[in-house]
C-alpha positions as CSV (number, residue, x, y, z in Angstrom):
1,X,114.5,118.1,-102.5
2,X,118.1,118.9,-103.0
3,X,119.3,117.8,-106.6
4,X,122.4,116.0,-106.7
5,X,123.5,116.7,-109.8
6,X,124.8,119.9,-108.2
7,X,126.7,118.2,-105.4
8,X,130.1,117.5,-104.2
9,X,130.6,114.1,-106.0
10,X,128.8,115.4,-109.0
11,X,131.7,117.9,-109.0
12,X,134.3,115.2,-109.0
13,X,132.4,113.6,-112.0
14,X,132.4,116.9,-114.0
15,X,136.2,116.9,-113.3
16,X,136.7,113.3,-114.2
17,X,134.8,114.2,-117.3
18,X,137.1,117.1,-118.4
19,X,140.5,115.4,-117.2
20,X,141.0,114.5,-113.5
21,X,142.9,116.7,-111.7
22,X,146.4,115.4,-109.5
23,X,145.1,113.9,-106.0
24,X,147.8,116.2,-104.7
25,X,145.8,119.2,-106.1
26,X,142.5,118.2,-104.5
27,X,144.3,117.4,-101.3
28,X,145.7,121.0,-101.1
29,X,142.3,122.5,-101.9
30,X,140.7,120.7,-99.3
31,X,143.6,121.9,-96.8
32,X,143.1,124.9,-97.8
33,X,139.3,125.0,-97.5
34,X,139.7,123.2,-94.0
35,X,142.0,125.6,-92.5
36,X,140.1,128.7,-93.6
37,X,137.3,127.3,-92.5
38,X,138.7,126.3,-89.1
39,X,140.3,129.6,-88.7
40,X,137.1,132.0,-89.2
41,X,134.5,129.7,-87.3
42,X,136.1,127.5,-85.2
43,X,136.5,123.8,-84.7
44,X,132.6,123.5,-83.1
45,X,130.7,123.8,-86.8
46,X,133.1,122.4,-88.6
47,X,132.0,119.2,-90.6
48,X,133.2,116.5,-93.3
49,X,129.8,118.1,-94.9
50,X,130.5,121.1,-94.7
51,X,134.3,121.0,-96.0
52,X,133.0,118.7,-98.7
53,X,130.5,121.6,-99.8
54,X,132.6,124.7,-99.4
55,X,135.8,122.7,-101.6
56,X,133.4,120.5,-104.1
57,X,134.6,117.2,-102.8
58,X,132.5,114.1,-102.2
59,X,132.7,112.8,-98.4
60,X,133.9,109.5,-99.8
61,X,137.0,111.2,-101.1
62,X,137.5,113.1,-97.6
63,X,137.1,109.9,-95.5
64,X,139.5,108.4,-97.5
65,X,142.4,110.4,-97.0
66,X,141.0,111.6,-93.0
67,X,139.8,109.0,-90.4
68,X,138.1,111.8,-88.6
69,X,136.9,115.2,-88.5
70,X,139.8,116.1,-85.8
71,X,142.2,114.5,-88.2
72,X,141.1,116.7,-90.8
73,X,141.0,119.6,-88.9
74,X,144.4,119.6,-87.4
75,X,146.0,119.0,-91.5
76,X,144.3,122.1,-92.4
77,X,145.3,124.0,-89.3
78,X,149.0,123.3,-90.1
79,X,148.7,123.5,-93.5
80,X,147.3,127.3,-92.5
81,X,150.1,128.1,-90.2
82,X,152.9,125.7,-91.6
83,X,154.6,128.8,-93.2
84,X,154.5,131.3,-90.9
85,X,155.7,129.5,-88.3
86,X,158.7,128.5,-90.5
87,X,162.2,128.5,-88.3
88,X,164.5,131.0,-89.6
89,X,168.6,130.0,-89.9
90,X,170.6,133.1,-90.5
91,X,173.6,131.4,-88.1
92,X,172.5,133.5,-84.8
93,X,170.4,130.7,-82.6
94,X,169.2,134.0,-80.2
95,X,168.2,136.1,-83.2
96,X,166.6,132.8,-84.9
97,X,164.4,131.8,-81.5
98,X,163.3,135.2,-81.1
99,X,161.8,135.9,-84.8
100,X,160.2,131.8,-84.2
101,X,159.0,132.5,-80.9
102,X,157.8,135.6,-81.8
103,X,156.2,134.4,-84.8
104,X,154.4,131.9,-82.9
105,X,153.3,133.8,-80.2
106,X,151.6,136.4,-82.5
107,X,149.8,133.4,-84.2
108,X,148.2,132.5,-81.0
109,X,147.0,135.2,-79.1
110,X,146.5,137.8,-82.1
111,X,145.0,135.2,-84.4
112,X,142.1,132.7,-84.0
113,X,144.9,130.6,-84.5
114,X,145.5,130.3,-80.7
115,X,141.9,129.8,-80.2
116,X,141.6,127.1,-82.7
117,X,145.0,125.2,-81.1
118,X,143.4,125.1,-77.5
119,X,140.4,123.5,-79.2
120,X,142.1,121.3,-81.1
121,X,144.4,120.0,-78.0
122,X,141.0,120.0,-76.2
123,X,139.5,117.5,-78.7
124,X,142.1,115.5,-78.9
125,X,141.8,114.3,-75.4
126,X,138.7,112.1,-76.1
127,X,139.2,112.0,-80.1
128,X,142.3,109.3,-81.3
129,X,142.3,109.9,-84.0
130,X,143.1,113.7,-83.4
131,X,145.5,112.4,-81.3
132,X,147.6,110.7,-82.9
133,X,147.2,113.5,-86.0
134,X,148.3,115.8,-83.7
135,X,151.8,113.9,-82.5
136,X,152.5,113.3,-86.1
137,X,151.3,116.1,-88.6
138,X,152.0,118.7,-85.8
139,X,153.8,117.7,-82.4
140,X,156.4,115.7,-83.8
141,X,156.9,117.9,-87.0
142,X,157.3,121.1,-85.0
143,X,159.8,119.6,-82.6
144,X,161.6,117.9,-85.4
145,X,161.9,121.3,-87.3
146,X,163.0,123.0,-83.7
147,X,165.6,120.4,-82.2
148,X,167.4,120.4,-85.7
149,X,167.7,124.4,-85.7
150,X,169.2,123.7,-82.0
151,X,171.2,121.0,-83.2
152,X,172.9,123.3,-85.3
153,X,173.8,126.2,-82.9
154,X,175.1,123.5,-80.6
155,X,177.4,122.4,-83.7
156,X,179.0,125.8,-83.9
157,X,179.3,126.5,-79.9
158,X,176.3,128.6,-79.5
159,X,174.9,125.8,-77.1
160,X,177.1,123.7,-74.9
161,X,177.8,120.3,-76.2
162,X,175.9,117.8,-73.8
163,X,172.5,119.6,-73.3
164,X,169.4,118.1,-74.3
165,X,168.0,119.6,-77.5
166,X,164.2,118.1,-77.2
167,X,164.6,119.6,-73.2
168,X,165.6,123.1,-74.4
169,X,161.9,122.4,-77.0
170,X,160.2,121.7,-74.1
171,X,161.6,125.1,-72.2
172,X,160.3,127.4,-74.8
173,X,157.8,126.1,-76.7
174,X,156.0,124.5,-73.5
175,X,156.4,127.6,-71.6
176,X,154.3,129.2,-74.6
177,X,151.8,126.7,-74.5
178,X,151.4,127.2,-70.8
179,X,150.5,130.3,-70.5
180,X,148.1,129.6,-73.6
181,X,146.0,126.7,-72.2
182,X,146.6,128.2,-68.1
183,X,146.1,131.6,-68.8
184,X,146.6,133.2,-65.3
185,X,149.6,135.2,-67.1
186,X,149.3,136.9,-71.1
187,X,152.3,135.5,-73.5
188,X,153.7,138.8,-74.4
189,X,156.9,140.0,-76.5
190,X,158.4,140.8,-73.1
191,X,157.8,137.0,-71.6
192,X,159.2,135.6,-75.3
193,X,162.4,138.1,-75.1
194,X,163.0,136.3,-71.3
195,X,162.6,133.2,-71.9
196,X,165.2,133.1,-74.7
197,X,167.3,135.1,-72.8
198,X,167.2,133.2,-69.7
199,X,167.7,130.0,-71.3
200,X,170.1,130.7,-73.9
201,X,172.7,132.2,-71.1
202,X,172.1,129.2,-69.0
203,X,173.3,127.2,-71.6
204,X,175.6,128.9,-73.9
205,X,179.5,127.5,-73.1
206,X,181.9,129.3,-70.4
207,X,184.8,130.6,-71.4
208,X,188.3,129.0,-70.4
């Protein structure tokens, strides 16, 4: 019989007992017990139980802060990636979507970070909760993060006024995620070097 002194909640009382630690503290363990976790064995095993075991959390505390296992999941997957898919401003938008796209596209296909996304897009189809984690802690973040970079280049005539920012997101980053989750062709450095080229001289301004 397992004794549950040793547990996960018993933990949390041994921390109480010396002085709690901050929520926010906990939370980032727990991200960061979630995402390495996700990122060595894959969304299939992965359980409230066992991130409550591996970060010496209770179950209660994890339910309270994630509706779902997906939900849970996808925070520890960006939480895992978050920085090195930072976007870069050094003032040259071509130089900028290259390092980002770049950046990304290593992450997915020479990291089981790729894996874990198709996964993770997979699930959410029949989990809501996933869903609607991953439109707000990821989708929307990421395209926030991008449009404002593009924002920026169109302020100082690098992309002609008028174009659609959240289009020109859809253009890269969906062409990316195309060849990720319909892999009939490999997302390679030359394929990321095209596509910014391509787009950016299609909507750069003309001169006169």
């Amino acid at each position: 019989m397992a004794n549950k002194a040793n547990g996960p909640a018993a933990k949390e009382g041994n921390a109480r007992g010396r002085g709690r630690r901050p929520a926010d503290e906990v939370r980032a363990d727990v991200l960061r017990t979630a995402g390495d976790l996700l990122l060595t064995e894959g969304i299939a095993d992965l359980t409230f139980e066992r991130i409550a075991r591996a970060s010496g959390v209770s179950k209660t505390t994890l339910y309270k802060w994630w509706p779902s296992k997906g939900a849970l999941a996808l925070d520890g997957y960006f939480h895992a990636v978050e920085q090195t898919l930072a976007f870069p401003d050094t003032g040259d938008i071509r130089a900028d979507l290259l390092t980002q796209l770049r950046a990304f596209a290593d992450v997915m296909t020479h990291t089981p970070g790729g894996r874990v996304l198709t996964e993770l897009i997979g699930e959410s189809q029949t989990d809501e909760d996933l869903a609607t984690a991953y439109r707000k802690l990821y989708s929307s973040h990421r395209r926030r993060l991008a449009a404002e970079r593009l924002h920026r280049a169109q302020e100082v005539g690098q992309i002609r006024t008028g174009i659609d920012v959240q289009v020109l997101v859809d253009q890269l980053w969906g062409a990316v995620y195309h060849r990720l989750l319909i892999p009939d062709e490999p997302v390679t450095d030359d394929f990321v070097v095209a596509l910014v080229n391509n787009l950016l001289d299609g909507v750069r301004p003309t001169p006169g």
